[in-house]
Backbone as CSV, one residue per row, in Angstrom:
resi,resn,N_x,N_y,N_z,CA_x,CA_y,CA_z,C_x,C_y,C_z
1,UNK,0.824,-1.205,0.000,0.000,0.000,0.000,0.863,1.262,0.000
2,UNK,1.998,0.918,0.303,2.184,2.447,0.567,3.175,2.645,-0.819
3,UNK,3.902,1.585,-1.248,4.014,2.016,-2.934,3.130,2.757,-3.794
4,UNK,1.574,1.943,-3.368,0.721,2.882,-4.370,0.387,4.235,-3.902
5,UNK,0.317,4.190,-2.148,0.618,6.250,-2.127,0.775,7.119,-2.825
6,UNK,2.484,6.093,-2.693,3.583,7.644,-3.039,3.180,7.603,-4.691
7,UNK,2.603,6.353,-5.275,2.273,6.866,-6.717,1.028,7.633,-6.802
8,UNK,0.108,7.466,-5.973,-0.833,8.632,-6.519,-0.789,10.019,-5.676
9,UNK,-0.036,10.084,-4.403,1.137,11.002,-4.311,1.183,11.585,-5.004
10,UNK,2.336,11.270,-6.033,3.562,11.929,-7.288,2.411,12.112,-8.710
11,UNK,1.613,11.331,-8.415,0.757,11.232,-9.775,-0.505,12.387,-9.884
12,UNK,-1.110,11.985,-8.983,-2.981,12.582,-9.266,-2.817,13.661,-8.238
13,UNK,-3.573,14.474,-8.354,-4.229,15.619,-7.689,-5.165,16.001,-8.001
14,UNK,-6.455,16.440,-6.477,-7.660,16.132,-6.585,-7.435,18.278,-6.759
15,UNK,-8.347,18.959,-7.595,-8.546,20.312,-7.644,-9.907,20.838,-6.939
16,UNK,-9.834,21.037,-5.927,-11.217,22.002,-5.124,-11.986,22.947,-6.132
17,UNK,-11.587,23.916,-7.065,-11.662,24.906,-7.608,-13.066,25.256,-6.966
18,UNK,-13.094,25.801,-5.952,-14.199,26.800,-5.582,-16.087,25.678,-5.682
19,UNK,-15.678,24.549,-5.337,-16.477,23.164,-5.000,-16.768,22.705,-6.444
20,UNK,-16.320,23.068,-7.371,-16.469,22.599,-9.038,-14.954,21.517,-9.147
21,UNK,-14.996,20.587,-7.798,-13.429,19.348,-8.133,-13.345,18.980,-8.822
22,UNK,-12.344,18.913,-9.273,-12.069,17.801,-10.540,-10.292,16.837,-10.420
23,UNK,-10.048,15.589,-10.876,-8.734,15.463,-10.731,-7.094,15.704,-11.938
24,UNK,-6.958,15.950,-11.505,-5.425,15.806,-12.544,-4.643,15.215,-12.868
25,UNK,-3.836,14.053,-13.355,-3.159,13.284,-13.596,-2.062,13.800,-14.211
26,UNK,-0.585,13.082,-13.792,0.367,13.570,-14.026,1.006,12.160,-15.621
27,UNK,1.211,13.030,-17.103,1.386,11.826,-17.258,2.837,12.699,-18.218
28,UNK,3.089,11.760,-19.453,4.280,12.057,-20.332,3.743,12.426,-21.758
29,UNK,4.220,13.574,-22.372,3.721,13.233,-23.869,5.128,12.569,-24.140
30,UNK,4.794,12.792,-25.827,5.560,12.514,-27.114,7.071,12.763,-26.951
31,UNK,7.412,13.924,-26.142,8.592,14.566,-26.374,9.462,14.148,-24.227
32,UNK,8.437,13.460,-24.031,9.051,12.956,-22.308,9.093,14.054,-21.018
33,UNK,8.231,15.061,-22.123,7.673,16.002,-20.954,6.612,16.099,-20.295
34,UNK,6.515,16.458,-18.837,5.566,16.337,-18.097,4.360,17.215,-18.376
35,UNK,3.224,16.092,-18.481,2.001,17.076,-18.920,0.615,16.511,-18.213
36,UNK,-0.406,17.038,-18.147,-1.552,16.809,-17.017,-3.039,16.548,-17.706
37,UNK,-3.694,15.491,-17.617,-5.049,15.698,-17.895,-5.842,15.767,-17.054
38,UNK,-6.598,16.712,-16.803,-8.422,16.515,-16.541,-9.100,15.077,-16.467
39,UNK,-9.397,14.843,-15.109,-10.086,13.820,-15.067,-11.527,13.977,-14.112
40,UNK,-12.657,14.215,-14.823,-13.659,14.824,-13.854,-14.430,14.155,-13.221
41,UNK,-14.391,12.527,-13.053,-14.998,11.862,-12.086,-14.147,10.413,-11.893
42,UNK,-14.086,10.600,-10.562,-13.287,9.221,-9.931,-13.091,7.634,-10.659
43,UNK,-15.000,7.781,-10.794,-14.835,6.576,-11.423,-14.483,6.187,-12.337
44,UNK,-13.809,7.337,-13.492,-12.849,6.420,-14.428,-11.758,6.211,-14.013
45,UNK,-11.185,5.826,-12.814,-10.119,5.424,-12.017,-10.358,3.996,-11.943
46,UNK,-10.642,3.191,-13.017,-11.153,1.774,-12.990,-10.062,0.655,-12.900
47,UNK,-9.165,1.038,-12.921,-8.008,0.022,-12.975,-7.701,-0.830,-11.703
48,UNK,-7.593,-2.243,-11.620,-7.528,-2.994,-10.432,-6.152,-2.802,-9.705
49,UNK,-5.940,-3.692,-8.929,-4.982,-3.605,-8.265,-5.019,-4.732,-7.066
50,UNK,-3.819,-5.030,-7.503,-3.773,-6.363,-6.270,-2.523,-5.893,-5.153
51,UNK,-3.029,-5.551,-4.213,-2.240,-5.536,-2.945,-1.973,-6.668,-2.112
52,UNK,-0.462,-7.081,-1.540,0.096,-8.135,-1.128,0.579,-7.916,0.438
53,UNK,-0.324,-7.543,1.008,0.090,-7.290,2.589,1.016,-7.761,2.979
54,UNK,1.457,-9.159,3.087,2.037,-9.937,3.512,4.040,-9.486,3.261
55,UNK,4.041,-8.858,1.710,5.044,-8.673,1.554,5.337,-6.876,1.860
56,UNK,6.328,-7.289,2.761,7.336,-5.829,3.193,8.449,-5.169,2.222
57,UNK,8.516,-4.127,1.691,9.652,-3.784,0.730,10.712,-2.727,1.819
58,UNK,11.672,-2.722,0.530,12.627,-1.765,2.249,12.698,-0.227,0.975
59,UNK,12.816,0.463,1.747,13.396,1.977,0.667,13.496,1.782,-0.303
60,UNK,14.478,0.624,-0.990,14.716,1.075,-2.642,13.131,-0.027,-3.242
61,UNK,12.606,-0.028,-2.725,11.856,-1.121,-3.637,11.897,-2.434,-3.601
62,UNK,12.992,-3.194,-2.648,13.003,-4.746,-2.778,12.432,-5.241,-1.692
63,UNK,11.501,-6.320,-1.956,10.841,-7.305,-1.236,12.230,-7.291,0.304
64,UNK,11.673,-7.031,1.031,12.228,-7.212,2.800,11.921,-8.327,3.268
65,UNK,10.409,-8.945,3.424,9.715,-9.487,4.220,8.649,-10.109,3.232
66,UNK,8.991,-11.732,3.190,7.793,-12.128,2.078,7.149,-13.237,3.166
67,UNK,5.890,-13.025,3.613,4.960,-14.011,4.721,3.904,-14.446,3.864
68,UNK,3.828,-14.149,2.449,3.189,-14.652,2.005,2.040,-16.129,2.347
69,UNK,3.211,-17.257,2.350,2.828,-18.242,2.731,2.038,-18.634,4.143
70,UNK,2.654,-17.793,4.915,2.037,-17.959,6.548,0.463,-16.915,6.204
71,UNK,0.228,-16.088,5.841,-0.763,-15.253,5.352,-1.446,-15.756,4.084
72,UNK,-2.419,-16.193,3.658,-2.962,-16.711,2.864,-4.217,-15.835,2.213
73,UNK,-4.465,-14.705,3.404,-5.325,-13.786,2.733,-4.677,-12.421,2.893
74,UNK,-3.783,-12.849,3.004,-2.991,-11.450,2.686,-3.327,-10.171,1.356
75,UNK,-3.609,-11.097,0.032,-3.978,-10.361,-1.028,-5.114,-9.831,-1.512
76,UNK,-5.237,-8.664,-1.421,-6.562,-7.680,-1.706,-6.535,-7.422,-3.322
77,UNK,-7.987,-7.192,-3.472,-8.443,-6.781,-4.869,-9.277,-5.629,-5.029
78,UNK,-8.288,-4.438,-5.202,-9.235,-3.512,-5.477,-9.096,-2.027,-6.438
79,UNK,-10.066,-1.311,-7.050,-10.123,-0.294,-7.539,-9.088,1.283,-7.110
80,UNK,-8.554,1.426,-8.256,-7.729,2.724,-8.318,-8.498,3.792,-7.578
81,UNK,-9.782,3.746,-7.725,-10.450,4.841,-7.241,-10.673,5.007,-5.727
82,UNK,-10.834,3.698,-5.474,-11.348,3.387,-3.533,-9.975,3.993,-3.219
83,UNK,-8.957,3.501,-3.896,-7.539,3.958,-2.933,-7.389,5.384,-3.135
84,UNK,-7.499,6.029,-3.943,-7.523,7.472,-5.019,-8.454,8.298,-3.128
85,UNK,-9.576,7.703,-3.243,-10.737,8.520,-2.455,-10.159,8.364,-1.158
86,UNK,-9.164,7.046,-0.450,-8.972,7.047,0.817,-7.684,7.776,1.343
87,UNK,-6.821,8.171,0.275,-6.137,9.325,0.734,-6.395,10.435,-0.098
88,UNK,-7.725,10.753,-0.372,-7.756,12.135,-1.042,-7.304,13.212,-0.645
89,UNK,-7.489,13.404,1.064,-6.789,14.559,1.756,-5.819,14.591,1.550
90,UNK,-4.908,13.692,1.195,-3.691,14.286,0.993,-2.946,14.414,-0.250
91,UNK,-3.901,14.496,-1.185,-3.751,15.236,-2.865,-4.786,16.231,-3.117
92,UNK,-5.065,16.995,-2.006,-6.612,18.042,-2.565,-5.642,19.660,-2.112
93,UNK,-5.819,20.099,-3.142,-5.250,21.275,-3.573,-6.464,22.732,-3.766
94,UNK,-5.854,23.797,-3.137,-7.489,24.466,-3.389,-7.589,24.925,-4.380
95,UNK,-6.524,25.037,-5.746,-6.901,25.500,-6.944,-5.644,25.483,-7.654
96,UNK,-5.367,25.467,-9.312,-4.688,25.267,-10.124,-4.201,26.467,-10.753
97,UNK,-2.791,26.802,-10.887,-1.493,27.883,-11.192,-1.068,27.339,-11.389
98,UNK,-0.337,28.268,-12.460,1.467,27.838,-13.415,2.012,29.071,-12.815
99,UNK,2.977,28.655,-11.616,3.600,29.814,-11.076,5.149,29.853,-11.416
100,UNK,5.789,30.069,-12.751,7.025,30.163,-13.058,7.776,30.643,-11.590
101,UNK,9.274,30.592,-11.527,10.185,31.113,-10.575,9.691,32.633,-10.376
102,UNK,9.456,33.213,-9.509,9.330,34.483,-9.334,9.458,34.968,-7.564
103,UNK,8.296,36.046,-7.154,9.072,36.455,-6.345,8.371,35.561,-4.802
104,UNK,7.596,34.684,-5.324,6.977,33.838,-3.946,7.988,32.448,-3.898
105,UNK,7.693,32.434,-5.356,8.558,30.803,-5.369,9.969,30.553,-5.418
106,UNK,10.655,31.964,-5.341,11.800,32.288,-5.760,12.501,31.922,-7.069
107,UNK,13.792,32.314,-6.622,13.949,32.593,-8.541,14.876,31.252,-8.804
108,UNK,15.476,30.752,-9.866,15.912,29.537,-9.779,17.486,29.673,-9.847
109,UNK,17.696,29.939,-8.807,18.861,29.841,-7.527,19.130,29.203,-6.559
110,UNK,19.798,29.924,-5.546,19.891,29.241,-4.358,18.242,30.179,-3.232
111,UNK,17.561,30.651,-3.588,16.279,31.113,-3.249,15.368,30.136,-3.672
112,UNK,15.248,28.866,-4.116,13.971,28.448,-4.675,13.495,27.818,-3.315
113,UNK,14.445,27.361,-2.956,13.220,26.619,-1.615,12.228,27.358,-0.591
114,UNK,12.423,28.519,-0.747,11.832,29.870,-0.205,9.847,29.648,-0.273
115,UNK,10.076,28.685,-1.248,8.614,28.464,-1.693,8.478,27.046,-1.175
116,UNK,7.211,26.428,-0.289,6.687,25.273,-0.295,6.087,25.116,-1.214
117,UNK,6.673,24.201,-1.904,6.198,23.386,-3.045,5.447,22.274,-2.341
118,UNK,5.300,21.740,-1.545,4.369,20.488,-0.665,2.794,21.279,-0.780
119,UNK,2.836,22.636,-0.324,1.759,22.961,0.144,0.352,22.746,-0.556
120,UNK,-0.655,22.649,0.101,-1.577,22.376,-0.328,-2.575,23.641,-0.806
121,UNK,-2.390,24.818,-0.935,-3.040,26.021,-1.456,-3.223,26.114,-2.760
122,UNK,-1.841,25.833,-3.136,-2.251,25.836,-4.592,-1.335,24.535,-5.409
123,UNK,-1.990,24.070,-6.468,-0.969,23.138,-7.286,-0.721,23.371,-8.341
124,UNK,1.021,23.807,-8.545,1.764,24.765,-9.584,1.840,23.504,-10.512
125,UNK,1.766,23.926,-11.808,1.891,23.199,-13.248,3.146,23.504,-13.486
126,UNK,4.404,24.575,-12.836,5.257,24.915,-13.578,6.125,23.674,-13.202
127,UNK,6.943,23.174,-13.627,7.480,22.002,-13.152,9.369,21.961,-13.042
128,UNK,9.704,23.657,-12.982,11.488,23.998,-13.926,11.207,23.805,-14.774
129,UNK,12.641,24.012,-15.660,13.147,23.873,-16.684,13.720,22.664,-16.903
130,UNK,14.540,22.109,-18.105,15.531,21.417,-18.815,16.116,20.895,-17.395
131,UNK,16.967,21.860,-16.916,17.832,21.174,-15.853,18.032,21.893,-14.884
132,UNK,17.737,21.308,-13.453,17.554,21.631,-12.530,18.578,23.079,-11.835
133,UNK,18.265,23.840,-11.472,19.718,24.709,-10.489,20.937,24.113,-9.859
134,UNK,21.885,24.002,-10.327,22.857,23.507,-9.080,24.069,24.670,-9.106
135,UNK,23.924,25.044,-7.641,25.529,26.080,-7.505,26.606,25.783,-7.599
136,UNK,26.931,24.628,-7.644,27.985,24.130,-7.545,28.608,23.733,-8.853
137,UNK,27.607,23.477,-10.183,28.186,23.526,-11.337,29.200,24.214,-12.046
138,UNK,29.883,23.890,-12.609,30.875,24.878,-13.209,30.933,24.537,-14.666
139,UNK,30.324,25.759,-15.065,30.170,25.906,-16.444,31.132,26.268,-17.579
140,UNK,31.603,25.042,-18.697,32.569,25.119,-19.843,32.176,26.219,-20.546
141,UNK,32.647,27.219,-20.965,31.886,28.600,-21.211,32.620,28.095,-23.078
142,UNK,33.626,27.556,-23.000,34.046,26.975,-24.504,32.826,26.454,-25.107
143,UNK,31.826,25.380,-24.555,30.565,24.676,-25.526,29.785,25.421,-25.780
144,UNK,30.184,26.941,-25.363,28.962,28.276,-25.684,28.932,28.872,-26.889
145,UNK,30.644,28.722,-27.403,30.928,28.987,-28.474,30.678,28.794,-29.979
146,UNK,30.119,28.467,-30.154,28.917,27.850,-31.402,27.873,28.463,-31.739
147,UNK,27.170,28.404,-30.235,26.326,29.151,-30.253,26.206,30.541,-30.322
148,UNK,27.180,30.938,-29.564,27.572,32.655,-29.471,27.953,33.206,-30.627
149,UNK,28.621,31.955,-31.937,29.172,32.682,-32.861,28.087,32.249,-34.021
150,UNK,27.135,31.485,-33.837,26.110,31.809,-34.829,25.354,33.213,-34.655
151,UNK,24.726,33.699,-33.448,24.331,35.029,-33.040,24.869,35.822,-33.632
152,UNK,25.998,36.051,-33.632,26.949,36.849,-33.785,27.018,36.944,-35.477
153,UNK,27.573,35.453,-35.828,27.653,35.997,-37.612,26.796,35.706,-37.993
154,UNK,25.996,34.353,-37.856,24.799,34.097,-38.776,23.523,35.022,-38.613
155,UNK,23.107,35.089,-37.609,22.157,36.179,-36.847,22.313,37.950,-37.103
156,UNK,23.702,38.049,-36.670,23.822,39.556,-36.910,24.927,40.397,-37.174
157,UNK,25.309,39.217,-38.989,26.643,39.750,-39.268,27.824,39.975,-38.758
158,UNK,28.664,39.635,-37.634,29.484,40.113,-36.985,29.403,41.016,-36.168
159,UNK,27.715,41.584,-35.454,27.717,42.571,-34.770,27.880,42.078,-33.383
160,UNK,28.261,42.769,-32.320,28.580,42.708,-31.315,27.591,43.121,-30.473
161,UNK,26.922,43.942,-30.671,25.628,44.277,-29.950,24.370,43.663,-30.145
162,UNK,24.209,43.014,-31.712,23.434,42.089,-31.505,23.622,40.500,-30.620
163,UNK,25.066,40.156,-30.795,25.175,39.191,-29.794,24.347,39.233,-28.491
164,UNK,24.887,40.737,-28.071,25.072,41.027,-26.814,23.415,41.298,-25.931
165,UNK,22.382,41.741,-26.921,21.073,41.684,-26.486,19.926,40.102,-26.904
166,UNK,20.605,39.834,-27.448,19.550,38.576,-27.635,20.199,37.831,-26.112
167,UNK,21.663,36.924,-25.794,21.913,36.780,-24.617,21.552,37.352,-23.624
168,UNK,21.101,38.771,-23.091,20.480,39.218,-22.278,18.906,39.002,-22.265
169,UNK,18.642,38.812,-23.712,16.603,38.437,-23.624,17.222,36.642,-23.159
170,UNK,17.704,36.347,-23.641,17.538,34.931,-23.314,17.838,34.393,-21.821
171,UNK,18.566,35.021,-21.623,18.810,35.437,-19.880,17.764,35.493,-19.194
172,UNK,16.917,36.678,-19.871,15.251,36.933,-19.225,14.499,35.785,-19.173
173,UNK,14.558,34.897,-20.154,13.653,33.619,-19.864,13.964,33.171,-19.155
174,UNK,15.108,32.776,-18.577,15.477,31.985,-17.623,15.377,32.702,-16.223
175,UNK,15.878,33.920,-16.194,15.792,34.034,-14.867,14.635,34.860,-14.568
176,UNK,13.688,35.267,-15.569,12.510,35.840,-14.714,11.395,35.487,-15.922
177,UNK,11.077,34.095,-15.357,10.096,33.717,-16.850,8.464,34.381,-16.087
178,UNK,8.480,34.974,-14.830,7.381,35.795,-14.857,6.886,36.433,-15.201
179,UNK,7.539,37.065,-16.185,7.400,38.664,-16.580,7.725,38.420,-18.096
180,UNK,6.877,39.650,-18.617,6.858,39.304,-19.925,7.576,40.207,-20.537
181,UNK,8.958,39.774,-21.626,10.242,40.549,-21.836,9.923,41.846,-22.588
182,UNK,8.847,41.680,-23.043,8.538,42.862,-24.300,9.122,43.197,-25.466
183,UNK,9.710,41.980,-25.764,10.758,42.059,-26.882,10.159,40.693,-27.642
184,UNK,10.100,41.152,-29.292,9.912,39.984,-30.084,11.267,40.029,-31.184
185,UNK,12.203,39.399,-31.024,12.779,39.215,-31.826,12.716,38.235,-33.732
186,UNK,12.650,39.387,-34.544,12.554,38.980,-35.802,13.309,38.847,-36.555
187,UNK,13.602,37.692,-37.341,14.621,37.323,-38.433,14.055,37.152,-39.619
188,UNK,14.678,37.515,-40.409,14.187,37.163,-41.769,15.833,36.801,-42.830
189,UNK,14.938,35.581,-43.849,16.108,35.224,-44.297,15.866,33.690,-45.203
190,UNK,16.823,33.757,-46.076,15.772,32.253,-46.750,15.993,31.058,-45.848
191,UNK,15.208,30.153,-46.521,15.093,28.883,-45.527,16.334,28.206,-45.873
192,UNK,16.661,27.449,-44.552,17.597,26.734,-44.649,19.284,27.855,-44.147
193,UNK,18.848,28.986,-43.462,20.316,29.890,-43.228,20.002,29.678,-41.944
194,UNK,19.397,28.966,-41.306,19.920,29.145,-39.640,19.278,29.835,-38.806
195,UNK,18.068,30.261,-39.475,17.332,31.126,-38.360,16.648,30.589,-36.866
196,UNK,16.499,29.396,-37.181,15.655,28.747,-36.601,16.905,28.117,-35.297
197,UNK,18.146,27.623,-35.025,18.783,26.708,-34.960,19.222,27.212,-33.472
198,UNK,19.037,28.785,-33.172,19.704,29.267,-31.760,17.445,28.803,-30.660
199,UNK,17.190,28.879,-31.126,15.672,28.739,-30.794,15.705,27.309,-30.452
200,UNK,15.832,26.267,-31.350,15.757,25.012,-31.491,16.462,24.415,-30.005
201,UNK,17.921,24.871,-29.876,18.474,24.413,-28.448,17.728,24.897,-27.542
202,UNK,17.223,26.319,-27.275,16.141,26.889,-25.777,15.176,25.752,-26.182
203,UNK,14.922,25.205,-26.858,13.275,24.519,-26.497,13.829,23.212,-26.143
204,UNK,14.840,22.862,-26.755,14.933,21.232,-26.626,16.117,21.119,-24.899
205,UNK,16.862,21.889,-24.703,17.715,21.729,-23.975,17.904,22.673,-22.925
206,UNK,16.820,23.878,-22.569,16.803,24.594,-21.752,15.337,24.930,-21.173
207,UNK,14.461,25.432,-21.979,13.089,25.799,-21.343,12.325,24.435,-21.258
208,UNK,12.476,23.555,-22.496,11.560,22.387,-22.084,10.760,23.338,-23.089
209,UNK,10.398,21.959,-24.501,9.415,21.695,-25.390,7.866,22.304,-24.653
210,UNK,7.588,21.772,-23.256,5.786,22.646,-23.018,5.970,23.562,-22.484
211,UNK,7.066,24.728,-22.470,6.713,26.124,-22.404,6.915,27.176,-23.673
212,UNK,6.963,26.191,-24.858,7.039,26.741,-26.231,5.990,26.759,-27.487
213,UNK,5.717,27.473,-27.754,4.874,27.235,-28.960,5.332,27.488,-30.494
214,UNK,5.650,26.388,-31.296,5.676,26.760,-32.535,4.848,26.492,-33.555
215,UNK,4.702,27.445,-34.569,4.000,27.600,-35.304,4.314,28.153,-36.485
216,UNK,3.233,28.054,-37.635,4.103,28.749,-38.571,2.562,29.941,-39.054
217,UNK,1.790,30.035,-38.505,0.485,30.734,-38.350,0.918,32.258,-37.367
218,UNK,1.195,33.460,-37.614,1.241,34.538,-36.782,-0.106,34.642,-36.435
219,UNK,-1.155,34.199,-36.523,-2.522,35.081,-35.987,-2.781,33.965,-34.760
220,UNK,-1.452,32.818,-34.408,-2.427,32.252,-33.393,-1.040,32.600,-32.004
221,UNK,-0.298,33.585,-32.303,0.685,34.678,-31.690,-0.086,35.821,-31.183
222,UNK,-0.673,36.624,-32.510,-1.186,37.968,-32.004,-2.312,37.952,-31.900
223,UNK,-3.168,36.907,-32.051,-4.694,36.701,-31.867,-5.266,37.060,-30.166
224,UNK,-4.452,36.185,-29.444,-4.938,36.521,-27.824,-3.888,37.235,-27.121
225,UNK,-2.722,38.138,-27.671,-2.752,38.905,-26.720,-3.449,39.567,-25.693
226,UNK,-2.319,39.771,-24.636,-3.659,40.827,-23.347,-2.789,42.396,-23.217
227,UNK,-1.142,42.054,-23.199,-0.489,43.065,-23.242,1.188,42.699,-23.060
228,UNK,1.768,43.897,-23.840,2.779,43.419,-23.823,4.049,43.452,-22.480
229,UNK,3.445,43.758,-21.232,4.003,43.281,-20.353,3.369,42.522,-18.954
């Protein structure tokens, strides 16, 4: 039992939203990023489950204690949902936010723990980035070089100031993805020169594929704006 906890734990969360509940499921798309569905009544939580009382596991997962044999009714049969409903209190959240790093949750530094992430007030969708904060990393500033020198020539001819402000917007995503930069950077240029290729690494290797949208449609960009900061 308590394996399946910590999985619906880590997994489901029940949403209060103002007595309109509903649950959430934590699952994977296409690209191995974490993404959530809507699930608005328990009972499609139909999946069985056989629980083995008898057997004890230790921390990592391995069988400790198998009494199997001395216990003969040790093994239960039952619904995802009965177990889902008997620790609901402790997946019920009073409402649903995507609270990027900012100034409650802190910023993604050595400030992030500043924020309970356990808490039960609200349940954040933001999940980080690519790869986690660590201070202690020490960064090859040489594997930057590729990148810095496409900016630089492919991007903006050999200019130095264009280097020098796109690295500072890109900076902004990372360290204050609260706020909205007010900057749209535009390239133009035939296909196949590289426009695309400094973008391509932020999505795949830094922000994470579900905080990106691409498209090749501008009206589904400027269609719902609210404002540009």
């Amino acid at each position: 039992m308590e394996r399946l906890y910590k999985f619906i734990k880590n997994n489901i969360a029940y949403i209060l939203q103002g007595g309109n509940g509903y649950y959430l499921t934590k699952n994977r798309d296409a690209f191995g990023e974490i993404d959530y569905v809507v699930v608005k009544d328990i009972k499609l939580f139909d999946m069985m489950f056989g629980i083995n009382n008898a057997i004890e596991l230790d921390d990592d997962g391995q069988i400790k204690f198998d009494n199997t044999e001395l216990d003969t009714d040790s093994i239960m049969r039952l619904p995802l949902r009965d177990v889902i409903y008997q620790y609901r209190d402790d997946i019920t959240y009073g409402k649903v936010d995507f609270m990027p790093y900012n100034a409650k949750t802190g910023a993604c530094d050595s400030q992030l723990n500043k924020f309970d992430w356990n808490s039960n007030e609200v349940f954040n969708k933001f999940n980080g980035f690519v790869h986690t904060y660590d201070p202690n990393f020490v960064v090859d500033e040489t594997k930057f070089n590729c990148f810095t020198e496409h900016i630089k020539h492919i991007w903006g001819g050999g200019r130095e100031d264009i280097l020098s402000y796109n690295m500072k917007l890109f900076a902004w995503y990372v360290q204050r993805p609260y706020e909205k930069s007010g900057a749209c950077v535009g390239l133009e240029g035939e296909e196949g020169c590289g426009k695309n290729t400094i973008y391509e690494i932020l999505f795949n290797h830094v922000m994470g594929k579900k905080y990106c949208l691409e498209t090749p449609k501008i009206k589904i960009l400027t269609g719902r704006f609210n404002a540009p900061q």
